[in-house]
Structures are given as C-alpha cells and as structure tokens.
C-alpha positions, 0 to 999 in steps of 0.5 A, a space after each residue: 873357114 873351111 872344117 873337114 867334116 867329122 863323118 865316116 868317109 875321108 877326105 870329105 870336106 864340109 863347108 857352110 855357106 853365109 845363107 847356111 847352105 851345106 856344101 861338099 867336096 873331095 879334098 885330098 893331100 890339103 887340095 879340093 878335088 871336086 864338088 860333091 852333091 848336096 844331100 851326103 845320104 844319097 846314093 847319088 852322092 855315093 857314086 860321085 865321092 867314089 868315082 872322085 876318089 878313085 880317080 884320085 887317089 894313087 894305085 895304092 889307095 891312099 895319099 902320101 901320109 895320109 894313114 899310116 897303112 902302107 901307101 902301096 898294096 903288098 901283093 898277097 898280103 890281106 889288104 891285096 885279097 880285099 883289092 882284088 874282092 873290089 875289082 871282082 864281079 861279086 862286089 862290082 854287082 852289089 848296090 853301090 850302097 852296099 859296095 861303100 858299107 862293106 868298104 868301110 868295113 875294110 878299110 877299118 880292118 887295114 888298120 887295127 893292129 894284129 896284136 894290141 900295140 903292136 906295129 903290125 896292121 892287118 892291111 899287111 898281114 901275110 895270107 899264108 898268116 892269116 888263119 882262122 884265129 885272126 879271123 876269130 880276133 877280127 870279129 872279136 874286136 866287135 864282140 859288144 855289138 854282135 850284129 857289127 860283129 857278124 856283118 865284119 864276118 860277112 864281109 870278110 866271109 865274102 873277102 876270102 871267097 874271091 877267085 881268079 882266074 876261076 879259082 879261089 885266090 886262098 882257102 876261106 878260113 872266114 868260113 871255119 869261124 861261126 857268127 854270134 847273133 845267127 838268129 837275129 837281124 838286131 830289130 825288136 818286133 813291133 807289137 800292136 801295143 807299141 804301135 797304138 802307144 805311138 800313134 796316140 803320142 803323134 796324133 792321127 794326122 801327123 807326118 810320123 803317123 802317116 809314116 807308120 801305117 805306110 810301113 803297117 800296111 805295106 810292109 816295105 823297108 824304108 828305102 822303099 817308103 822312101 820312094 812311093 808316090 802318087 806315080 807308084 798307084 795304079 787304082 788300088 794297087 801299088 806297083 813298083 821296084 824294090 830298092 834292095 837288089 835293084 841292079 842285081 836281082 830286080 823284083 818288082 813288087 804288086 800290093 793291093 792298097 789295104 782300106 785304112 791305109 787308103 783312108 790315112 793317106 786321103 787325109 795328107 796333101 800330096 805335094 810332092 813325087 813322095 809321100 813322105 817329104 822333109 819339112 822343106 817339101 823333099 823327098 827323104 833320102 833313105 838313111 834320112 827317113 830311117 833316122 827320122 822314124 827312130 826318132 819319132 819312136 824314141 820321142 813316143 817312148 820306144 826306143 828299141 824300135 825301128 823301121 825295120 821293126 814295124 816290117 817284122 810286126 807285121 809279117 809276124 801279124 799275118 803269119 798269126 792271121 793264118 798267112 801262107 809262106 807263098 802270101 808273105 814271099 809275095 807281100 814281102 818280096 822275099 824270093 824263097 821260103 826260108 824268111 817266111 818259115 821263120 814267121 809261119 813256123 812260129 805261128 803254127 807253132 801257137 796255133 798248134 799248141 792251143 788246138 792240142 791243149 783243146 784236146 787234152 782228156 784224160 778219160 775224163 778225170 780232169 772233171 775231179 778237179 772242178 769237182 774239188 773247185 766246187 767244193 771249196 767255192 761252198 766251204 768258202 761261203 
C-alpha cells in the first residue's frame, strides 16, 4: 500500500519496500511521475523534485484541483510578483536549498486568507492592494516564532524587490515593515560549561564527542562538518570550500588543524570520505547531522543548543582571548567585519570595563573603607 508522505513538499509519495527500504516519487493528480533519490535531505533530491515538478506541473503552478489557489496566475496579483521573483536572476543564483526554503515560504503565503475566514487568499491579492499593513499581517501570522517571522519578511523583502526590465515591478513596502528579533539568529551560545556537561554525558570516544570538537575546533557549520574528510587535510591544514554561497560567492577556507582536535580525530577509524558517517558507514546529509547534534545536546540535558550554537561559543571564545576582526573573518569565513564586531566589540567591552575598574582611585579614599573592614574584623573577634 502506497501512502502519500506527511512531509513539507507535496505531491511526494513514500513508499516501504518489504527489505524496508524507502523509496520516493513525484506523484501528481493520483499518477507517478518519476522516481526520486533515496536520501529526501539531500540537495541532490532537491534538484531532481524540482526539476520533475516544474516540468510537471501547468503554467499555473498547481494541478487541477489540487489546492484551492487559483490554478492560473492573475497577472500582477502577489502570487505573479513572487513568479516573476523565481524567474529572476536574484533567486536563480541562490543555493537550490535556499531556492526551495524561500519557496515553500511562498507558497505558504498564496494561501493564508487576507482576513480570518475570508474567502480572499493573498496568492490573488491585487498589488496596487498590498501595502505595507498586510505585510505587517503576513509577519504577524508568525509573531509566536519570531525568527519564522522575520525569515517571512525576508522573503517577502526579497519578493518586492524584483525588477524587470531594470526597474522595480512595484514599491518594496516590505522594506517600511521592521523585523522582531533583529539582534538574534535564534541560537543560544555554548558556554564552556555546556559543552564539558555534554562531553562527560557522551564519553571521549563517541561519534557525538567527536562531532563537537570538530565543530569546537574549526568553527564550521554543519553543512561544512558534513562534508570534511581525510580528502580536506593537507599536513595540518584543512582546506576546503564552504558550502554556504557556493555557486554564488564561492570562498575557499584554510584552517590550521588545532592539537586537540588532531588528537581526537586520531582516536576514530576513518572509513569513509566523512568523518562523521551514520551508523550504516555514510556520509550524513547536512539536515540529517544538524538533527543528530540537537539530539545528542538534548540527550545530555541541553536542549536549547545547536550546532550553530557551538559556532557562536567559539567565535565569542576567541574574541575574549583577544581575537582581531581580521582572525575571525578568516577562521570563519566571514567576508567583512560587520559579523566579527558583534563578538570583539562585546569582548572589548569586558575587557575594557575590567582595566578601568583596575584604575578607579579616588586620591585614595577608597583605603577608609578597608580601614572601617578592619576594624570590625577586630570588634568581631
């Protein structure tokens, strides 16, 4: 029996072979389109549900009666601005995984009604319509997961920025509407604290230990961890190119590989091109590892960390170790120094606030004080 599978893209269709083997397939109005690749994170299954869909699917996007969107795209109606965003070099230039995150956000948007149990979805809305209070209403809808909020309003930001023919289609009113959590990226910070808790729960030799010093020692995201071998060493350098902006902004990274972390990953067997692999010998997909890691924080008691939360740990860790912008932008990868002031200014910060507590005088009259202390040391016997 074949079940269409509860998962965020549609018309996926999941089917269990007798061995338990997973397969998937592009399933459109009740007929199999194709057969998908196995592993459902993977960009490679990305490209191809993509590629199968939209080769698919009508003009209009969906199949008859399969949503209850319009089936054809009202010209200059929200849902026609965010086509023409898709067809656009700006969005064509992204990472197909972004490309497939910021069309689900979309697509999620066609379909919410402009007024609670109104008929009116805002995939039909008229632009000359739209101002910035729906925009407002769009990001609102989102308001109990403000970081969900404000990647909606990035999206949409992006969306009414499109041109054509060199100029813009409408006025971005996304861009009158301000964020909720413009100071945060949703991950707490890994203290030093957190992360001796975890690796005494995990024991020293364990793939989830081995995980973490990769991440504490190099800094890189998951969908980098993901990815470093054997292949990536050269002597004690690792060298390789970051997955984020790969297509569009490719940077290739140089990282010096610190002692202890040489020291760890001499304790494991390398089997494979990764050296992180599941428990069947293969290389984690970038979703599954980032999964896998919040599990294996949850299990020692950490709920509220990340991945991404060792990445801020450590950046903070050597800002406070006197750190210069130009070292983290190169550890890091970061392409300017708006990212590494974040952590250095709040270093300097610390450290400048201790030197001139060091420095408080007074002529003197604080040494009263430890006068009056004394005094009372001998009154209290």
């Amino acid at each position: 029996m074949n079940d269409v599978a509860n998962i965020d893209l549609p018309y996926v269709e999941k089917n269990k072979s007798r061995h338990g083997t997973v397969r998937y397939y592009l399933r459109i109005d009740g007929k199999r389109v194709c057969r998908l690749p196995e592993d459902i994170d993977s960009e490679e299954f990305s490209k191809a549900y993509w590629k199968a869909r939209n080769a698919a699917l009508p003009a209009g996007g969906e199949p008859t009666g399969a949503r209850t969107i319009s089936s054809i795209v009202k010209p200059n109606t929200f849902r026609w601005l965010c086509m023409e965003y898709m067809r656009s070099d700006a969005f064509k230039t992204l990472d197909v995984s972004t490309q497939t995150a910021r069309r689900k956000i979309m697509e999620a948007m066609w379909l919410e009604p402009v007024k609670p149990g109104g008929k009116l979805q805002f995939g039909d809305m008229p632009l000359p319509h739209m101002d910035f209070s729906n925009i407002e209403v769009l990001r609102d809808r989102k308001k109990e997961t403000p970081f969900a909020a404000d990647e909606r309003l990035k999206v949409l930001r992006q969306v009414f920025d499109t041109k054509k023919d060199g100029k813009h289609i409408v006025p971005n009113v996304a861009r009158l509407v301000d964020p909720f959590a413009v100071h945060t990226d949703g991950h707490a910070t890994a203290t030093p604290q957190d992360l001796a808790q975890y690796i005494e729960h995990h024991g020293m030799r364990s793939k989830a230990v081995l995980c973490v010093a990769i991440l504490m020692f190099t800094g890189f995201r998951v969908s980098d961890a993901s990815q470093l071998g054997p292949q990536h060493r050269r002597k004690d350098m690792f060298k390789l190119r970051l997955f984020k902006n790969r297509n569009r902004k490719p940077y290739d990274i140089e990282i010096a590989i610190h002692p202890i972390l040489e020291s760890v990953l001499a304790m494991h067997k390398v089997t494979a091109l990764t050296y992180l692999v599941t428990e069947f010998g293969k290389p984690f997909s970038i979703k599954g590892l980032g999964n896998r890691i919040s599990d294996w924080f949850r299990q020692a008691g950490l709920p509220h960390l990340t991945a991404h939360s060792v990445r801020k740990g450590l950046a903070t860790d050597v800002a406070h170790n006197e750190a210069t912008d130009s070292m983290l932008e190169a550890m890091f990868g970061w392409r300017d120094a708006k990212t590494s002031k974040i952590y250095t200014r709040n270093a300097d910060r610390a450290r400048l606030a201790r030197q001139t507590v060091a420095r408080i005088n007074w002529d003197g009259v604080g040494t009263k004080l430890l006068a009056i202390t004394e005094e009372s040391d001998v009154a209290n016997g």
